[in-house]
C-alpha positions as CSV (number, residue, x, y, z in Angstrom):
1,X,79.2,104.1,40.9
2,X,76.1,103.2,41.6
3,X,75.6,99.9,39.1
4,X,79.2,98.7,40.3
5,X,78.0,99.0,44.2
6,X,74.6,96.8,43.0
7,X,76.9,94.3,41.9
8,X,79.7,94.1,44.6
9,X,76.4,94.3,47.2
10,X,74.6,91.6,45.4
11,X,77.9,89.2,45.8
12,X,78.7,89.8,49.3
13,X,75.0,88.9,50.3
14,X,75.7,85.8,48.3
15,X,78.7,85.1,49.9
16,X,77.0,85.8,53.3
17,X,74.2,83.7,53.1
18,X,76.6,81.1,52.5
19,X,78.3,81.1,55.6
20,X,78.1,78.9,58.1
21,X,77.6,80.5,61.6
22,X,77.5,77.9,64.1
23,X,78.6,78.7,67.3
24,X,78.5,83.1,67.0
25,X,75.4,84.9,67.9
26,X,75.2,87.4,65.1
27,X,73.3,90.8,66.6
28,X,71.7,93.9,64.5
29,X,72.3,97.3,65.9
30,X,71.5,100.7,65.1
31,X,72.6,104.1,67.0
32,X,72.9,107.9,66.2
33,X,75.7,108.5,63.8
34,X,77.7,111.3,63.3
35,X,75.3,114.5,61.5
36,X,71.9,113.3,62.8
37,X,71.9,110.1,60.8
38,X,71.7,106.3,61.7
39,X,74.6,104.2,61.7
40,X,74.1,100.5,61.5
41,X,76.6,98.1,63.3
42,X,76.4,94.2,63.4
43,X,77.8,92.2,66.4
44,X,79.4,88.8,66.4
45,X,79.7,87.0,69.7
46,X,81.3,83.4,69.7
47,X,79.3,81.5,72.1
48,X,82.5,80.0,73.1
49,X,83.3,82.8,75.2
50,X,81.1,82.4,78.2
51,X,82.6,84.4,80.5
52,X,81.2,88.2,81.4
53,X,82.5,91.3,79.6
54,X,84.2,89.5,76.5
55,X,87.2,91.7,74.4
56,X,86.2,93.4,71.6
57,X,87.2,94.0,67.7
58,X,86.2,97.0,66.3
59,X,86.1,95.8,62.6
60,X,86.0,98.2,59.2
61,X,85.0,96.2,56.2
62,X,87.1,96.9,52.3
63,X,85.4,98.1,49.6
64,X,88.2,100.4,48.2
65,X,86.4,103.8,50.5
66,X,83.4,103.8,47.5
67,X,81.8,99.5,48.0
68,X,80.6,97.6,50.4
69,X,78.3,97.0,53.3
70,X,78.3,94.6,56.5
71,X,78.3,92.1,54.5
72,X,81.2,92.4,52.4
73,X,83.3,90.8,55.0
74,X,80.9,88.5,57.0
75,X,82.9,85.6,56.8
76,X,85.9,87.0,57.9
77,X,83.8,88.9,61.1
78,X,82.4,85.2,61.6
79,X,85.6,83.5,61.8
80,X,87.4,86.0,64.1
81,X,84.0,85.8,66.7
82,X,84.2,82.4,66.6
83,X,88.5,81.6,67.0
84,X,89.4,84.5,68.8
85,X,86.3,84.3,71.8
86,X,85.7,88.0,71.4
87,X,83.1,90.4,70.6
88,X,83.3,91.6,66.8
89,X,81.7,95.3,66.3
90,X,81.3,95.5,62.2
91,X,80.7,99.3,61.1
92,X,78.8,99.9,58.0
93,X,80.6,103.3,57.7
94,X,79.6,105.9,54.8
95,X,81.0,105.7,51.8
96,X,83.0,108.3,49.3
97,X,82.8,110.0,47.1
98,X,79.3,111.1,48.6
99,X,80.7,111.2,52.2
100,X,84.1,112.0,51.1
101,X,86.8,111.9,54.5
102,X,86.1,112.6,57.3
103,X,82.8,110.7,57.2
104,X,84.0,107.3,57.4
105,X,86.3,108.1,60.2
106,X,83.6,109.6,62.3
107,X,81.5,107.1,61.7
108,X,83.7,104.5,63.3
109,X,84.7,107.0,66.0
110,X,81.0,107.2,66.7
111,X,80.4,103.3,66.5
112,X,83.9,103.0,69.5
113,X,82.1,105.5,71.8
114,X,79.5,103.8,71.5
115,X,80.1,100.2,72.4
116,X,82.9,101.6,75.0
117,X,79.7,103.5,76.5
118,X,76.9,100.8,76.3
119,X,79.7,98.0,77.4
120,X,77.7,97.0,80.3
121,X,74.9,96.4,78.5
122,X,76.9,94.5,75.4
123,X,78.6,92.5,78.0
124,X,81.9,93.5,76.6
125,X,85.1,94.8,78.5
126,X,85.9,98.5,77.7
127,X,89.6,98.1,78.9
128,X,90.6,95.1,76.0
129,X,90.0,97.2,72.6
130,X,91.6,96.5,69.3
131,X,90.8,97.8,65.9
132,X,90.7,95.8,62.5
133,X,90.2,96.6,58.6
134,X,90.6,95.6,55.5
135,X,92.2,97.3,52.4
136,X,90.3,100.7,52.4
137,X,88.9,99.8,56.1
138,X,92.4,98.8,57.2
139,X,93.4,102.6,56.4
140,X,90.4,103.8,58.4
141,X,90.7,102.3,61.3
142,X,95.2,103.2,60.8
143,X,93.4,106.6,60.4
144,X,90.8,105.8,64.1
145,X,93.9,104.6,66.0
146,X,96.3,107.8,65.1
147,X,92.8,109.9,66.2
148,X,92.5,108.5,69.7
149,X,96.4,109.2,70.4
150,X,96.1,112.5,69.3
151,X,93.1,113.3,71.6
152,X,93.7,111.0,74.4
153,X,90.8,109.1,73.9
154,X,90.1,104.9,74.8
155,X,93.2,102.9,74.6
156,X,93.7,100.3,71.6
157,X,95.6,97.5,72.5
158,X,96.5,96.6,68.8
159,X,95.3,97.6,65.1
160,X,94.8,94.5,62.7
161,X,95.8,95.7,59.2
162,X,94.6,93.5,56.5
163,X,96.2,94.1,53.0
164,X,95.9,98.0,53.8
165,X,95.3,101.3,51.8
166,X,97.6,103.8,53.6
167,X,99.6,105.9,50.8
168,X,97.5,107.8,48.9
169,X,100.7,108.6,46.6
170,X,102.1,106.2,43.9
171,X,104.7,103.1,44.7
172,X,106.6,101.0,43.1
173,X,103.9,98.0,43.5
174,X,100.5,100.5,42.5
175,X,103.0,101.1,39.2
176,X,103.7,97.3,38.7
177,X,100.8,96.3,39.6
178,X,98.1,97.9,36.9
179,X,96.1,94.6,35.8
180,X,95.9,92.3,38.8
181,X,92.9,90.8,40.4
182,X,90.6,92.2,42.8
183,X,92.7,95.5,42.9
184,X,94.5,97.4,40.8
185,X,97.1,100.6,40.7
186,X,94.6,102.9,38.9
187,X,91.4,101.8,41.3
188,X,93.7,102.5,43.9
189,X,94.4,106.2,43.1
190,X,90.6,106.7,42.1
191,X,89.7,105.0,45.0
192,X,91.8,108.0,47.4
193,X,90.7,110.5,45.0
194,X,87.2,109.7,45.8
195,X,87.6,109.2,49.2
196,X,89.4,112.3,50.1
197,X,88.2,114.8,47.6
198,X,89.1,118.1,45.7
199,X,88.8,120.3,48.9
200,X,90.3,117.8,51.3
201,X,93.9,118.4,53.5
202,X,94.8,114.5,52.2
203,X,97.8,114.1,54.5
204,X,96.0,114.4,57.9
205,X,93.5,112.0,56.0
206,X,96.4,109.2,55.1
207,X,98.1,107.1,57.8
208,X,101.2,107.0,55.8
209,X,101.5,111.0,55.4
210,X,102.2,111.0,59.6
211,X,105.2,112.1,60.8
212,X,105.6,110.7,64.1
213,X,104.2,107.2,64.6
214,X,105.5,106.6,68.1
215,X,103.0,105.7,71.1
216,X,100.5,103.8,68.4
217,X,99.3,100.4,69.3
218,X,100.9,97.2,68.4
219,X,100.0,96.1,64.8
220,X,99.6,93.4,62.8
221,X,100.0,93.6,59.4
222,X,99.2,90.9,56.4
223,X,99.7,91.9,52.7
224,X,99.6,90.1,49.8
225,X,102.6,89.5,47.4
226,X,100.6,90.6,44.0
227,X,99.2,93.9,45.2
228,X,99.3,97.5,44.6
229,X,99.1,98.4,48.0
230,X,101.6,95.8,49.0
231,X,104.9,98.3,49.4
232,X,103.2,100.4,51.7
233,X,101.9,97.8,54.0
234,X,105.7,97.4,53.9
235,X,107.1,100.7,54.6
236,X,104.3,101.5,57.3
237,X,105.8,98.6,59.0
238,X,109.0,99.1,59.1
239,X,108.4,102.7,60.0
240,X,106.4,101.7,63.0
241,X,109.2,99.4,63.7
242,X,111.7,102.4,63.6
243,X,108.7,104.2,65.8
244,X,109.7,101.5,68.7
245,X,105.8,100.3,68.2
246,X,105.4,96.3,68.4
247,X,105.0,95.1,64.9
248,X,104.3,91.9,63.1
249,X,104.6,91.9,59.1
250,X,103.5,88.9,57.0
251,X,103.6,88.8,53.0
252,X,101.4,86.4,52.0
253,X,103.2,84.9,49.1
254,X,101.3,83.9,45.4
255,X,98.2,86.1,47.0
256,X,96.5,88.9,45.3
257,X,94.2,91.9,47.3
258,X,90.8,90.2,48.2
259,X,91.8,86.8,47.8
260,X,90.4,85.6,51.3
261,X,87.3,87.2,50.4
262,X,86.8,85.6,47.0
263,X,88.2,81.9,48.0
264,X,87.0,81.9,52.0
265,X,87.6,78.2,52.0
266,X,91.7,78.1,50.5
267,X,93.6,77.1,53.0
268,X,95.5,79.8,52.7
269,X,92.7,81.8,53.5
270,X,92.1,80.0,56.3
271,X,95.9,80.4,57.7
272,X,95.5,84.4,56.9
273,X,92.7,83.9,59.6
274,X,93.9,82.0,62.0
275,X,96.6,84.4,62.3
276,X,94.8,87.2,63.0
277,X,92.4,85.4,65.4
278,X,95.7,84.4,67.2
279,X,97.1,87.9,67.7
280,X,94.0,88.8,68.9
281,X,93.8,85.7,72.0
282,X,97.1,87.2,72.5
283,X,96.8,90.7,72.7
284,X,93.7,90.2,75.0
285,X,95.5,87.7,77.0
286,X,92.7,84.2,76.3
């Protein structure tokens, strides 16, 4: 585990350093995490929101629950800052199987509160909230939204759910799909195992395991067409359809799990963005 987290750290801070950031103020910030520890968070602001207390993204990077850092998806938190006008809140959450779940979860809990508490002070607007992940993050923050209903807490306006993790049981595609790029079935099902442990109560742990998905926020989801995880995106959708909850399903055809993160620049890549950036001018009303 940790040789393969050298490497995949390594290439993101390639990747990173690569990016162009004109026009978003990119901010370093650290606050008390969950246990007594620090939790880091980095802030993207695109400069082309001038006005005072801008929206903001709450944004949980993939890395399959056991990779990746705040820079794994840099680029993406880049783009989204700079098209959708809003404030991007990137949580480097703890990883498994160290900080098996609940960990994660708290952490972005922790990171919400926060930026919902200090929002004066990061010039952003408490009331215009949404929540956005990618594969493992995607289920996290599937996982942060379901939380707040439960417990009343600060109102999402929509959950942004990038080729998401949110079964940890076998389908259809995790079976076909046992060789394919970026992610495969079998690092799928190590990646849950990891994440939620020999001791753990999985289903309250996996979005897909809830019963009752009425009164969740809006959702976007975007899932690629060769891709374990790709039936599930499906069936959460149409279950939160069935749920009477707002939802918008894209299957990004000839696309495999990661591919905006390996080729940023495909067009394709590009149009997976500016889709999401556009749900979230809408959903906040720019």
């Amino acid at each position: 585990m940790p040789a393969e987290r050298e490497r995949a750290n390594k290439a993101a801070a390639e990747r990173a350093a690569a990016v162009n950031t004109e026009g978003v103020d990119i901010d370093s910030l650290s606050i008390a995490g969950p246990e007594g520890g620090q939790l880091a968070l980095r802030l993207y602001r695109g400069r082309a929101d001038s006005t005072s207390g801008a929206p903001l993204a709450l944004y949980a990077h993939g890395g399959g629950f056991v990779t990746g850092n705040l820079d794994t998806d840099h680029a993406q938190c880049v783009e989204l800052a700079r098209a959708a006008g809003c404030l991007i809140v990137s949580v480097d959450y703890r990883l498994a199987p160290e900080n098996p779940c609940p960990a994660a979860l708290q952490d972005l809990d922790a990171a919400l509160r926060h930026v919902i508490d200090n929002s004066a002070e990061l010039d952003a607007d408490p009331s215009r909230i949404a929540v956005m992940g990618r594969d493992a993050g995607a289920a996290l923050v599937a996982g942060l939204a379901q939380h707040m209903f439960d417990n009343e807490g600060p109102q999402i306006l929509m959950q942004i759910l990038h080729q998401p993790m949110l079964d940890c049981d076998a389908t259809p595609s995790r079976r076909e799909f046992q060789r394919t790029p970026g992610l495969n079935g079998p690092a799928v099902s190590r990646a849950w195992g990891h994440y939620l442990g020999p001791d753990s109560v999985g289903g309250q742990h996996v979005p897909a395991h809830r019963a009752n998905l009425e009164g969740l926020p809006p959702t976007f989801i975007s899932c690629s067409e060769i891709d374990p995880c790709r039936d599930e995106a499906i069936a959460y959708a149409n279950r939160l359809l069935h749920a009477f909850v707002h939802t918008e399903l894209h299957v990004i055809a000839a696309t495999f799990n990661g591919f905006d993160a390996v080729v940023p620049d495909w067009v394709v890549s590009q149009e997976n963005l500016a889709l999401h950036a556009m749900s979230l001018r809408r959903v906040f009303a720019m």
